[in-house]
C-alpha positions in Angstrom: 0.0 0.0 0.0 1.4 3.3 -1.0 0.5 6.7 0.9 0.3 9.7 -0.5 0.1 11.3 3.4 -0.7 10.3 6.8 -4.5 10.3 6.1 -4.3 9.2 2.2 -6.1 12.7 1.5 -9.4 11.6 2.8 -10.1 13.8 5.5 -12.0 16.8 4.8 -12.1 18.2 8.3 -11.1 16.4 11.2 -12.9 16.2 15.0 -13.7 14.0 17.5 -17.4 13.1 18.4 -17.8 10.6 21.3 -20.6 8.3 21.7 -23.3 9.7 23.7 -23.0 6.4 26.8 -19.9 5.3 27.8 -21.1 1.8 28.4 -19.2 -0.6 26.9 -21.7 -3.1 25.8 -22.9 -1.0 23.0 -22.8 -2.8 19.3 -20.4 -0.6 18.1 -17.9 0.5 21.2 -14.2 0.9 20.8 -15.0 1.6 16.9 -13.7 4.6 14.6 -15.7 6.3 11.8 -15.6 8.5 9.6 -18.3 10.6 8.1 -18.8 11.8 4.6 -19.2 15.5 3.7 -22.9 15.0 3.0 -24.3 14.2 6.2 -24.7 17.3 8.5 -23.1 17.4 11.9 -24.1 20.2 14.6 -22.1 23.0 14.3 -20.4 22.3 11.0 -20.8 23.1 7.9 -21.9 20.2 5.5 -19.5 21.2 2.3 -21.1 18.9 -0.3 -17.8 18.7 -1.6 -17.4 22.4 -3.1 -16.2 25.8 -1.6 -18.9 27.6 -3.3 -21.3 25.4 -1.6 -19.5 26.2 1.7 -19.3 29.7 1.3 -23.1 30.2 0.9 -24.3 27.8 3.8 -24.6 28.2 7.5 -23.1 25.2 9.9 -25.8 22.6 10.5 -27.9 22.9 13.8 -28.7 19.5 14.2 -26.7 16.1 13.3 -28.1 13.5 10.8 -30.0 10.8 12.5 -27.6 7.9 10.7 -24.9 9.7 12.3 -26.4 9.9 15.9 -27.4 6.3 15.3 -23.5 5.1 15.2 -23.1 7.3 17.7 -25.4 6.1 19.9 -23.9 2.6 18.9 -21.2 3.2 20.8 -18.6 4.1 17.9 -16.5 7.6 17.8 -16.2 10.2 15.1 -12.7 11.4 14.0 -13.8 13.9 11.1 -15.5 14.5 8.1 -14.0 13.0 4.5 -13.8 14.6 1.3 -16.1 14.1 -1.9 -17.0 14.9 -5.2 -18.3 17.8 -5.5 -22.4 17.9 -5.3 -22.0 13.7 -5.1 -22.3 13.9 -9.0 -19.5 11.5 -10.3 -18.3 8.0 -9.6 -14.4 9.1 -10.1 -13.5 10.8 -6.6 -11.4 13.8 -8.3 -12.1 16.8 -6.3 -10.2 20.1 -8.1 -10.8 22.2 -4.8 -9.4 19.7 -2.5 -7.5 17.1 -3.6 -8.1 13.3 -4.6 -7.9 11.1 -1.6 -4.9 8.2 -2.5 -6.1 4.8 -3.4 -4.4 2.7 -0.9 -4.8 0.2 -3.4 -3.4 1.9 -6.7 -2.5 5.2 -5.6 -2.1 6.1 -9.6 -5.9 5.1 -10.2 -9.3 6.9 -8.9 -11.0 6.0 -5.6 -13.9 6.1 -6.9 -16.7 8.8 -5.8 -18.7 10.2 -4.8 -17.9 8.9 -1.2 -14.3 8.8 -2.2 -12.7 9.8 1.4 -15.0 7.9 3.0 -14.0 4.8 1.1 -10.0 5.3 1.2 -10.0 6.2 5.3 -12.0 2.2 5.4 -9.2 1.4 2.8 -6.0 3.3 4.7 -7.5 1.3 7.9 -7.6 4.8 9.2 -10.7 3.8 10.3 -12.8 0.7 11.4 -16.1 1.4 8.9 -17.0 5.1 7.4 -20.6 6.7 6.1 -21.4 7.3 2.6 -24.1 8.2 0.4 -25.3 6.0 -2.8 -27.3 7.5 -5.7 -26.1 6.2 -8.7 -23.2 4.5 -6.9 -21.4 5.7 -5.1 -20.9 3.5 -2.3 -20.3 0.3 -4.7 -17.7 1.8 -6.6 -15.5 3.2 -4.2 -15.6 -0.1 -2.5 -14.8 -1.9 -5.2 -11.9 0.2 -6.5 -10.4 0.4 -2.5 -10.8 -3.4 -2.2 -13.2 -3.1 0.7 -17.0 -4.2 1.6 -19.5 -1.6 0.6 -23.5 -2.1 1.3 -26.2 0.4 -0.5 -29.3 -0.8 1.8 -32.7 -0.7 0.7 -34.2 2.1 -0.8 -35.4 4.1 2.2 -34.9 1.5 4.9 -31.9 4.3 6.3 -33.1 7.6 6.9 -31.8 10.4 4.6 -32.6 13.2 7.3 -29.9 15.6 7.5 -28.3 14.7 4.1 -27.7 17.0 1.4 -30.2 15.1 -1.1 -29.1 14.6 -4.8 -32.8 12.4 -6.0 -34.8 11.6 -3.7 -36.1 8.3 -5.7 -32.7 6.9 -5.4 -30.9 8.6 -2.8 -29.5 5.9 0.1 -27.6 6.3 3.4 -24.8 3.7 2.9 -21.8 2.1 4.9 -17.8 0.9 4.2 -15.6 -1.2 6.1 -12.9 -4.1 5.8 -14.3 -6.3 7.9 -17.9 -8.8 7.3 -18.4 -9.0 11.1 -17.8 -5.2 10.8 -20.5 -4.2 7.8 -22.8 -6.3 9.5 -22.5 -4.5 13.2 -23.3 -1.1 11.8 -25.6 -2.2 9.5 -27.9 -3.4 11.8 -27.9 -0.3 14.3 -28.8 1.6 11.0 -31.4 -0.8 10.0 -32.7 -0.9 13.9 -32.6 -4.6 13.2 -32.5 -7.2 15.9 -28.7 -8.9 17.0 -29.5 -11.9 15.1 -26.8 -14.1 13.9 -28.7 -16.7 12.4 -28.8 -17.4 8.5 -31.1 -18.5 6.1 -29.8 -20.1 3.1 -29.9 -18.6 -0.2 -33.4 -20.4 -2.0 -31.2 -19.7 -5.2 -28.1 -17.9 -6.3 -28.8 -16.5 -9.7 -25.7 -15.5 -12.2 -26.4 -12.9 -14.9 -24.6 -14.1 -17.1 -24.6 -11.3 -19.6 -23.7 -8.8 -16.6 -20.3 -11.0 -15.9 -19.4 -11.2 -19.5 -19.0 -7.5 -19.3 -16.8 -7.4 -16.1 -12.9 -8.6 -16.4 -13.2 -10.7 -13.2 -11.8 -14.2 -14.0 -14.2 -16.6 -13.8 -12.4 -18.8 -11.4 -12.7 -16.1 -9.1 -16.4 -16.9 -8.5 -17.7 -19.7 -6.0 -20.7 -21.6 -8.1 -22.0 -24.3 -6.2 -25.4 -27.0 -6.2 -27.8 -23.8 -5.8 -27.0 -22.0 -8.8 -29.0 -21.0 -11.5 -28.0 -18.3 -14.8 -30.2 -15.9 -15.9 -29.6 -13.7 -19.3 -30.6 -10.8 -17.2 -31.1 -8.1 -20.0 -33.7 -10.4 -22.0 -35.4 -11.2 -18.6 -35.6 -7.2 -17.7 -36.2 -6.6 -21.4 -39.6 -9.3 -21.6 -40.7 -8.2 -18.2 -40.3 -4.0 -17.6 -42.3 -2.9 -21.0 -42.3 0.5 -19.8 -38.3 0.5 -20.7 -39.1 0.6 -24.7 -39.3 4.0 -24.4 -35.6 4.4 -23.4 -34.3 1.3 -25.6 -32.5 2.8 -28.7 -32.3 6.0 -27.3 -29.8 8.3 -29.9 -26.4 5.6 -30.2 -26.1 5.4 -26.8 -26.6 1.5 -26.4 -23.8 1.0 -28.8 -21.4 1.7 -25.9 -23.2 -1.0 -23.8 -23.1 -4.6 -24.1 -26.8 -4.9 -22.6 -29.5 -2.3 -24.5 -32.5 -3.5 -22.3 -29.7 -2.5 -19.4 -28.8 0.9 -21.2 -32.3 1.7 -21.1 -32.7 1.4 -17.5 -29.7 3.3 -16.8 -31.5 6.4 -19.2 -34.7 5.7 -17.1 -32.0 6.6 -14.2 -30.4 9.2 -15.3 -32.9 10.8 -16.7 -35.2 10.6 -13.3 -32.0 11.7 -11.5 -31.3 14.6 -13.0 -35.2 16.0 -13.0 -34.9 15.4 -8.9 -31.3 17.0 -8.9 -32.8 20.1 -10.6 -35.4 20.5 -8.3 -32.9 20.3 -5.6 -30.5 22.6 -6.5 -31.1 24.1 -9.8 -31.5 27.8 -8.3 -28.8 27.4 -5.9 -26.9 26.6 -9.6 -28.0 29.4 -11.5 -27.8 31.8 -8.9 -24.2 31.0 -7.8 -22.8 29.4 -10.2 -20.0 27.6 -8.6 -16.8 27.4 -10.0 -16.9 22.8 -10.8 -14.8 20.5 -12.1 -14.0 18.8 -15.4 -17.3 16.3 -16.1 -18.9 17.1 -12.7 -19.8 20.9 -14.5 -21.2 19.3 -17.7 -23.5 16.9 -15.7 -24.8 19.4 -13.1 -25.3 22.0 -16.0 -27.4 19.2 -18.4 -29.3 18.2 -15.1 -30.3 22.3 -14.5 -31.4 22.1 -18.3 -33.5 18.9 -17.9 -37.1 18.9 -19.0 -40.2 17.0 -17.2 -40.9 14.5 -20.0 -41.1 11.1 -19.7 -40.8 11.6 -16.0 -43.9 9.5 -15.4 -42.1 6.9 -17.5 -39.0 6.5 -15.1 -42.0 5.6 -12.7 -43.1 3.0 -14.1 -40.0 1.8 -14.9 -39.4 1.6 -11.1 -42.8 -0.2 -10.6 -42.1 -3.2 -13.2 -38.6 -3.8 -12.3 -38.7 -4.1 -8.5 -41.6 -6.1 -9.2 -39.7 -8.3 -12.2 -36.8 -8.7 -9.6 -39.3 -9.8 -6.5 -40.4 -12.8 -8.6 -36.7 -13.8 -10.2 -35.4 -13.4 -6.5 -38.3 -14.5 -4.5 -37.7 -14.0 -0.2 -34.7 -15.2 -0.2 -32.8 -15.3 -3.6 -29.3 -14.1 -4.6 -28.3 -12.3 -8.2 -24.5 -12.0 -8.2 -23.4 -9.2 -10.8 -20.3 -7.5 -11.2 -19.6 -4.2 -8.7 -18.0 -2.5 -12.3 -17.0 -3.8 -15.5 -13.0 -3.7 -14.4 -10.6 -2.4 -12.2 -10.2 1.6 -11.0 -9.5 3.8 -14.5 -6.4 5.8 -14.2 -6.2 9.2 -12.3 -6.8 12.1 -14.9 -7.8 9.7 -17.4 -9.2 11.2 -20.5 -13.0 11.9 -20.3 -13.7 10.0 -23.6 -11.9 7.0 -23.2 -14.0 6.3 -19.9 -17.4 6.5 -21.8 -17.6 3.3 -22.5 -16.4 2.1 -18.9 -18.9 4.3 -17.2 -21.4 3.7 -19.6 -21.1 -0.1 -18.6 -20.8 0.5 -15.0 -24.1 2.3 -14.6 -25.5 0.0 -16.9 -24.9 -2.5 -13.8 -25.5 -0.3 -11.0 -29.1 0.9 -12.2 -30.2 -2.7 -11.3 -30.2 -1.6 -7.9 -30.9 1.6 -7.5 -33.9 1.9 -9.7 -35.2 -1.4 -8.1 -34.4 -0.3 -4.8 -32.9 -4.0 -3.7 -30.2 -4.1 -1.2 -26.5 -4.8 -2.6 -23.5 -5.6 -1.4 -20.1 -5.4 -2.9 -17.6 -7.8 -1.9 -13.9 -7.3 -2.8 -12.1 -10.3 -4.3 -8.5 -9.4 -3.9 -6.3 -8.6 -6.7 -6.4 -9.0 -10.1 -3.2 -7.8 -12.0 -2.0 -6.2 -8.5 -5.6 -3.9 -8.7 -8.4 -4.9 -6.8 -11.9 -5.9 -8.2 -14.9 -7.1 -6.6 -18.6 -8.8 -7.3 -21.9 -7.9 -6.0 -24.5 -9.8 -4.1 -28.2 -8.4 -4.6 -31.3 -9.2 -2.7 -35.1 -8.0 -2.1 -36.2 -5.0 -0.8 -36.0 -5.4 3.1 -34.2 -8.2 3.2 -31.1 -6.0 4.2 -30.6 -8.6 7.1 -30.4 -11.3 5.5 -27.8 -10.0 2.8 -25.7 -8.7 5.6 -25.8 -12.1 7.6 -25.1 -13.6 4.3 -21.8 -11.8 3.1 -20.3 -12.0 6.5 -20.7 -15.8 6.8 -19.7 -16.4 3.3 -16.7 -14.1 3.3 -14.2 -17.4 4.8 -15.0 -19.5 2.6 -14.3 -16.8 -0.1 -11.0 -16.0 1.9 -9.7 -19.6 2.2 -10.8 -19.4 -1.9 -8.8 -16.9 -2.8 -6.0 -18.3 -0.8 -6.2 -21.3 -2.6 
């Protein structure tokens, strides 16, 4: 591991909040975390990853109810991490205030927007960290730090006291190295019960269309009596009709392998940028905040973006989670890839990552416009970088995913070991 400093870059602002007992029987005592610059925290100001931003906001008069939840839990606060700016890209560049070091591959991205979060849970600067996932950015930063990553449920975390970027999609979500780890803080945030037990997969699905796209090797991937394949972009293709209206949208499916699956991620973006308008398009105009390179072009398109077919990304929602229900059932597993590949290069060139992130939100739209929990899992290193796959389950079965990775996570150890 290589470090670019003694935090790697990732802290935006460092302080110390305590938990608010000092019993030591809490879930989460004697823990460290760190807390992205999204989330507000009483008596700070919540940057949302630009100076602008900064500059026209008060400090927050309350803390965000995931954050007193940790808290709460027992675990301690040592500072806020840095972002990209507004949450809108999946690269972690910040021009204002530096990209946090990939412990990793400290000449690739860390992946955004939580980016600090990610690389402090990376660094082991800390033992899990806060982020936010819209579009992805809690599975990608995982996957590119080689660390666990979970994007709950849509809406089983409250959002309270976080910036929003779309509220269809927007989700409180969590890093850290460690199963046992994900799973602890996971279930204060999900106020779930401290219940160990597992229930085995009914099926463990393999789209196999989504893996050809990824450069995982095969080998890498545990298949076992349970298993079934699935050609997931002619399933969602037969069963979400409402998606014809984004299939063949301009040449854009040309740079995906999957058009039913370059539909959905139009539906996304598309529904994404209506909601991002509406929360911040006259803070935009007014301002105008000095952004960088890409993040500028996509906040300016949102601030242009029109209300048609709205209603469409709607029922695009409807027909998928409801497509996914019955391929999953209760308790069913699809494994996709996190991304197609490894972490892009820092400062790569904007064009010769279309492709990449046209196929990497091609597999993250499966989630987010669903609203199913997923996890990303990292699988060590692949040509000294890291990659990772992704477990998804049911909406609410958050549990049962995070019971799930952490018991699995040995045998893929002793795997990879192997």
């Amino acid at each position: 591991m290589a470090s670019r400093d003694s935090d790697y870059g990732a802290f935006m602002e460092k302080f110390v909040l305590q938990p608010s007992s000092s019993a030591h029987q809490l879930p989460l005592s004697g823990l460290t975390f760190a807390i992205k610059d999204i989330f507000d925290v009483d008596g700070h100001v919540t940057g949302f990853g630009n100076p602008d931003w900064a500059r026209t906001h008060s400090a927050a008069t309350s803390t965000a109810p995931a954050v007193l939840a940790v808290l709460s839990g027992g675990a301690t606060s040592i500072g806020k991490t840095i972002m990209d700016e507004m949450a809108y890209s999946i690269n972690g560049e910040n021009k204002h205030y530096g990209t946090p070091t990939n412990p990793w591959a400290p000449d690739r991205v860390p992946g955004g927007s939580s980016s600090g979060s990610a690389v402090a849970v990376g660094a082991k600067l800390v033992d899990f960290s806060l982020g936010t996932d819209t579009g992805g950015s809690v599975r990608v930063p995982a996957s590119y730090c080689g660390i666990f990553g979970f994007r709950p449920s849509h809406g089983a975390v409250s959002t309270a006291g976080v910036i929003p970027m779309a509220q269809s999609f927007d989700t409180v979500g969590w890093f850290a190295w460690d199963p046992k780890i994900l799973n602890r803080v996971g279930r204060v945030l999900l106020q779930l019960p401290d219940d160990a037990s597992l229930v085995r997969p009914s099926q463990v699905i393999f789209a196999e269309d989504c893996l050809q796209l990824s450069s995982i090797p095969s080998d890498r991937i545990t298949q076992g009596q349970i298993v079934e394949n699935v050609i997931l972009g002619d399933y969602v293709k037969d069963k979400v009709p409402s998606l014809q209206h984004f299939i063949g949208e301009g040449n854009r499916e040309q740079e995906y392998s999957i058009p039913s699956l370059a539909a959905l991620s139009s539906a996304r973006g598309l529904l994404l940028r209506y909601e991002f308008k509406n929360n911040h398009g006259d803070w935009v105009t007014t301002v105008k905040p000095d952004l960088g390179p890409g993040i500028s072009e996509h906040v300016w398109e949102a601030v242009r973006t029109s209300a048609e077919n709205i209603d469409v990304c709607q029922s695009v929602k409807t027909e998928l989670r409801a497509a996914l229900s019955a391929l999953l059932g209760d308790y069913g597993i699809l494994v996709i890839p996190t991304v197609p590949g490894p972490p892009p290069k820092l400062q790569m060139d904007p064009s010769a990552l279309e492709v990449f992130h046209a196929q990497a939100f091609s597999l993250l739209s499966i989630a987010v416009v669903s609203g199913f929990c997923q996890v990303s899992i990292p699988l060590g290193l692949h040509d000294n970088l890291p990659v990772a796959i992704s477990l998804l389950a049911k909406h609410g079965s958050d549990g049962f995913l995070l019971n799930l990775v952490e018991t699995l996570h040995d045998t893929l150890k002793e795997e990879l070991q192997e």
